[in-house]
C-alpha positions in Angstrom: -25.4 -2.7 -132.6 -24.3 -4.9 -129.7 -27.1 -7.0 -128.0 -26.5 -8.6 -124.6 -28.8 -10.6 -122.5 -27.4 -9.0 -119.4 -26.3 -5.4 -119.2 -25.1 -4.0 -115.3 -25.1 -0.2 -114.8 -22.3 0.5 -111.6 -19.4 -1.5 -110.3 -19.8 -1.1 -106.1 -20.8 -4.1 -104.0 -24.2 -4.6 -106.3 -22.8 -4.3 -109.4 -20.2 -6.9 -109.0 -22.6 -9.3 -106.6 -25.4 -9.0 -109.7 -22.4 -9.8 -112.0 -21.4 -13.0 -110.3 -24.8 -14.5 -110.0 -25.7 -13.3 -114.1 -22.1 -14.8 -115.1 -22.8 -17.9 -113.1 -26.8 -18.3 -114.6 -24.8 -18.0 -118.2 -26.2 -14.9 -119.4 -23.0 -13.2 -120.3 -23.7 -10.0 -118.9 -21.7 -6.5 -119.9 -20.7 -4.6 -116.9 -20.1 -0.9 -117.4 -18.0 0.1 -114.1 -19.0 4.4 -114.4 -16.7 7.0 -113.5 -15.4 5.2 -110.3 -14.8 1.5 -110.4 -15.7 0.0 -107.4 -17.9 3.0 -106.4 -17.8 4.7 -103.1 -16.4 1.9 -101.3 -13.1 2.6 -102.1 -12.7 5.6 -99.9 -13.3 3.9 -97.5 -9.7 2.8 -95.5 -10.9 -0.4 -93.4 -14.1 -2.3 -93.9 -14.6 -4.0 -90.4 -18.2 -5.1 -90.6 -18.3 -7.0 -94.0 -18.6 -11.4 -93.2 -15.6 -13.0 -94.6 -12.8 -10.7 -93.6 -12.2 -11.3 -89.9 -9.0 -8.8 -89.9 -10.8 -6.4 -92.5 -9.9 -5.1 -95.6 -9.3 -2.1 -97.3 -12.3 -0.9 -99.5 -10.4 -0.6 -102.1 -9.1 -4.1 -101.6 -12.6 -5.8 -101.2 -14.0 -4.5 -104.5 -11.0 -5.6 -106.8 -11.7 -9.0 -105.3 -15.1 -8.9 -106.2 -14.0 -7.3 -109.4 -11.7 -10.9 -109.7 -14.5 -13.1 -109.0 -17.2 -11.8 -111.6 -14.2 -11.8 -114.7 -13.2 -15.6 -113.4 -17.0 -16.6 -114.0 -17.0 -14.5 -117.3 -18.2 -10.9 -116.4 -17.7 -8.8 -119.1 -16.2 -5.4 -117.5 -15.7 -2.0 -119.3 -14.9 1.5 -118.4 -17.6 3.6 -119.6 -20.3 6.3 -118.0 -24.1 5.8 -119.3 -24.9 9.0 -120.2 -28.6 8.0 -122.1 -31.3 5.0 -121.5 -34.1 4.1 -123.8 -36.3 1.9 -122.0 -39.6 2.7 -124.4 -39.4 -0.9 -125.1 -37.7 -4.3 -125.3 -34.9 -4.8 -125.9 -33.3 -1.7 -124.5 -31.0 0.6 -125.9 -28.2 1.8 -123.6 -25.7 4.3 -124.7 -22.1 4.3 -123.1 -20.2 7.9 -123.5 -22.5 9.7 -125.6 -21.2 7.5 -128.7 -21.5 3.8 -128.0 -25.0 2.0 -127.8 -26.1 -2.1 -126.7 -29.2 -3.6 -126.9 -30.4 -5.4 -123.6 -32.9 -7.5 -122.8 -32.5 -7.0 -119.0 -30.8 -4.4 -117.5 -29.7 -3.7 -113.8 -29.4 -0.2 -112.4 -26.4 -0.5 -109.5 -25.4 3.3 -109.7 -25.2 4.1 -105.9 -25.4 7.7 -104.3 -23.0 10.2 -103.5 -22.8 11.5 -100.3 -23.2 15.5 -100.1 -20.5 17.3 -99.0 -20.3 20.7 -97.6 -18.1 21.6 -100.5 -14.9 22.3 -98.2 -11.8 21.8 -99.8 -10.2 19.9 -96.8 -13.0 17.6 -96.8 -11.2 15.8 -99.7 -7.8 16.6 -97.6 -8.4 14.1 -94.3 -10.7 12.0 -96.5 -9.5 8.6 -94.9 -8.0 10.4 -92.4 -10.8 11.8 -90.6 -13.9 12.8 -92.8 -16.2 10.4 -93.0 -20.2 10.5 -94.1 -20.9 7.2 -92.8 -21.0 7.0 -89.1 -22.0 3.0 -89.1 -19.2 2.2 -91.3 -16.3 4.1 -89.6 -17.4 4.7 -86.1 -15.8 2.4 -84.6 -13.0 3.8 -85.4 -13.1 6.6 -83.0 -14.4 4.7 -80.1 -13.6 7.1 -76.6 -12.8 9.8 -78.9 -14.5 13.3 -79.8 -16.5 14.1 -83.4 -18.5 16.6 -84.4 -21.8 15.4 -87.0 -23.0 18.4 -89.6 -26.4 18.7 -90.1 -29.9 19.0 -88.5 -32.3 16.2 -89.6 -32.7 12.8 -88.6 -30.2 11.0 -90.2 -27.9 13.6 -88.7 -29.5 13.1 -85.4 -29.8 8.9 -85.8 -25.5 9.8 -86.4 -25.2 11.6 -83.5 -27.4 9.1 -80.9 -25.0 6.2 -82.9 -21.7 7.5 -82.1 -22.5 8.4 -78.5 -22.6 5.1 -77.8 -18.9 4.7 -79.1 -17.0 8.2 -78.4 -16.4 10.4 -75.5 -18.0 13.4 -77.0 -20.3 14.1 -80.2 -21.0 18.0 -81.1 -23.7 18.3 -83.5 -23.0 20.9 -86.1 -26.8 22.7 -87.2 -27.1 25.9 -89.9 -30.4 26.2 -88.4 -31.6 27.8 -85.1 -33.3 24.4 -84.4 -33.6 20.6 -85.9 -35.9 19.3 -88.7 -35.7 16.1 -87.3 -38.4 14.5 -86.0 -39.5 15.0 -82.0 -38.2 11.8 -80.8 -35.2 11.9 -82.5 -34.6 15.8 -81.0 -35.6 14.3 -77.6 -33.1 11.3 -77.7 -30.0 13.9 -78.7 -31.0 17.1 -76.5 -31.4 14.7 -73.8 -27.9 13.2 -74.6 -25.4 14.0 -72.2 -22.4 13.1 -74.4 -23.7 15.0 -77.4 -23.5 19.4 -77.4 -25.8 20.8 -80.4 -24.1 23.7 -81.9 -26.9 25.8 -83.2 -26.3 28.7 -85.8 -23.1 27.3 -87.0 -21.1 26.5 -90.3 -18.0 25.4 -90.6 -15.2 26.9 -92.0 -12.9 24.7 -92.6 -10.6 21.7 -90.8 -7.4 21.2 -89.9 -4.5 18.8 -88.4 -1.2 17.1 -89.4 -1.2 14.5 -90.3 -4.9 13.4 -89.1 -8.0 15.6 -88.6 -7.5 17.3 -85.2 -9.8 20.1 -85.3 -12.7 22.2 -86.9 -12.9 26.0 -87.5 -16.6 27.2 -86.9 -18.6 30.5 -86.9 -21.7 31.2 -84.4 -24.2 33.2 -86.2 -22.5 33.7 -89.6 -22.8 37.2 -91.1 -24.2 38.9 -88.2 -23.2 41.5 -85.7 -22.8 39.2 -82.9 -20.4 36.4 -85.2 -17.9 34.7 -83.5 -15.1 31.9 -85.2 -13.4 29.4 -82.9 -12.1 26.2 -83.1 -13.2 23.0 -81.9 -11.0 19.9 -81.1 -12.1 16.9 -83.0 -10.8 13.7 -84.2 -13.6 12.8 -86.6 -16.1 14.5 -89.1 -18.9 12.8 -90.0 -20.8 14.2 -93.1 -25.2 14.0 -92.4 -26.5 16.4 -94.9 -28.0 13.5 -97.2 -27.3 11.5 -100.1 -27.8 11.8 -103.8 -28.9 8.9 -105.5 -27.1 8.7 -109.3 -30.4 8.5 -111.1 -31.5 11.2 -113.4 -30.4 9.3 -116.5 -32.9 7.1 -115.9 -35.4 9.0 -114.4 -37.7 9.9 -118.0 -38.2 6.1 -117.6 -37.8 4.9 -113.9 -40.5 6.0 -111.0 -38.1 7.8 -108.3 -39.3 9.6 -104.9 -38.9 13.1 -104.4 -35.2 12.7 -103.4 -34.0 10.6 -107.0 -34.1 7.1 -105.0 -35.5 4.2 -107.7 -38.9 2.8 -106.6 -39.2 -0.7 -106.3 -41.7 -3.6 -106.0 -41.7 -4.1 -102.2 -38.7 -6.1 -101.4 -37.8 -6.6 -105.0 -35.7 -5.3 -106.9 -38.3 -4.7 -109.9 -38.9 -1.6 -111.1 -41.7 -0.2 -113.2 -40.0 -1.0 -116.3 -40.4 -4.9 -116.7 -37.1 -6.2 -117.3 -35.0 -3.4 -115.8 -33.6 -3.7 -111.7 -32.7 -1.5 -109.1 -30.2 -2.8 -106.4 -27.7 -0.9 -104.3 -27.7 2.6 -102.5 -29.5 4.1 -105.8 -32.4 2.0 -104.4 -32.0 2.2 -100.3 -32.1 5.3 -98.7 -32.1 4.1 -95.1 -29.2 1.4 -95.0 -26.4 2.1 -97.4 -24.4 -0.7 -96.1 -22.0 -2.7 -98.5 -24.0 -5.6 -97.4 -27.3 -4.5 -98.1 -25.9 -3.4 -101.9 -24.7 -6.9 -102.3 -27.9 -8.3 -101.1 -29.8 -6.5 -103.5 -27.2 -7.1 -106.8 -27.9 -11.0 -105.8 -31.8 -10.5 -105.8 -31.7 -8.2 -109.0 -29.5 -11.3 -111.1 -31.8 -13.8 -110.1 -34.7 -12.0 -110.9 -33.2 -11.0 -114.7 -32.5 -14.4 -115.2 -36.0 -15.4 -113.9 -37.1 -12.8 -116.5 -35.7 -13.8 -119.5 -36.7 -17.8 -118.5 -40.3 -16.5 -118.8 
């Protein structure tokens, strides 16, 4: 069985930071990249906000050059999904596709979360072109312009209040007959004079040529009184929640209610000495690329502080 001092669970900005600093601290660490190398990142068209690319960069472009810098410092990087952890005790057996299995003495869980999606299949149409479930990250992009924001809780409303301050108009998009988010943040988007809360509705579907230029909705879906219309949008912005990609590991790792990896304060310890959480599978308010790279720094430095004790 293959032992490894170093073994790196996810490829997005964490994985690849934590694989830099472990190659550079010589402990030779395996990275296993999961079913989408570079993680969610590269959906994304422009990265504006990242330091270092004053022009930006296309996600998919910033993540193969991270990918470059951990192989030129030694980074060992495979294709390969985890699909079973034993972390009953050290050193810890990982198995890679149901078949292969490496001993580590450290690992580092960098597995991100997936957005939820309303399941539409032109969600995956104007991906890029329109759809969006990160309102900091592509906001700015629709600057005096009018989106709509699905869903009814804070992070929704936080969404909403956020891209007010950029675009012309925001409709809020709520199943419900009233938010679950919390009073203040009702307050600040009922009291919003840019932002129109569309209660009782779902949408249907979305539609333009060749960007997003619209959103078919339904008032009161299923009852007497329905009605379908169309709104005139240029963006979509997704608020219904992440999912953090954690229940392999969850017979071993502490998780809250919602799947995101508990850690030691601002650490990136978990409760299984030896074994990190950095990235979005850790962070359930910032889920910014620069947070995630952040945290892959803090989790290499503290393996390699590990295995020195």
């Amino acid at each position: 069985m293959e032992r490894t001092k170093c073994l790196i669970i996810g490829s997005g900005p964490a994985g690849f930071t934590a694989a830099i600093y472990a190659s550079r601290a010589n402990l030779n660490p395996i990275l296993y990249e999961g079913p989408q190398s570079g993680g969610q990142l590269i959906q994304t068209t422009v990265v504006e906000n990242f330091p270092g690319y004053p022009q930006g960069v296309s996600g998919y472009d910033m993540m193969e050059d991270m990918r470059a810098q951990a192989q030129r410092f030694g980074a060992d990087i495979r294709m390969g999904i985890v699909t079973k952890v034993d972390f009953s005790a050290a050193p810890y057996t990982v198995t890679v596709d149901e078949t292969v299995q490496i001993q580590a003495d450290t690992v580092i869980i960098s597995t991100g979360a997936s957005a939820k999606y309303l399941g539409l299949e032109d969600e995956k149409k104007y991906a890029g072109r329109g759809v969006s479930a990160c309102a900091t990250c592509d906001g700015f992009f629709f600057r005096k312009k009018t989106v709509a924001v699905v869903g009814g809780g804070d992070t929704a409303c936080e969404e909403a209040s956020y891209l007010a301050t950029l675009c012309e108009k925001v409709y809020l998009i709520v199943r419900k007959n009233y938010l679950r988010a919390s009073d203040i943040m009702q307050k600040r988007v009922l009291d919003n004079p840019k932002i129109e809360v569309l209660f009782e509705h779902n949408t249907l579907g979305l539609f333009g040529d060749p960007k997003l230029q619209g959103a078919h909705v339904v008032k009161r879906m299923g009852l007497p009184d329905e009605e379908k219309y169309d709104i005139a949008i240029d963006g979509f912005f997704l608020a219904i929640g992440h999912k953090p990609n954690s229940d392999v590991f969850k017979p071993w790792i502490k998780t809250d209610e919602t799947g995101y990896i508990i850690t030691d304060g601002p650490t990136p310890c978990t409760n299984v000495p030896g074994v990190f959480a950095a990235g979005d599978v850790a962070d359930p308010h910032y889920r910014q690329a620069i947070c995630a790279a952040a945290s892959g720094c803090k989790a290499a430095i503290e393996a390699e502080h590990f295995l020195n004790r």
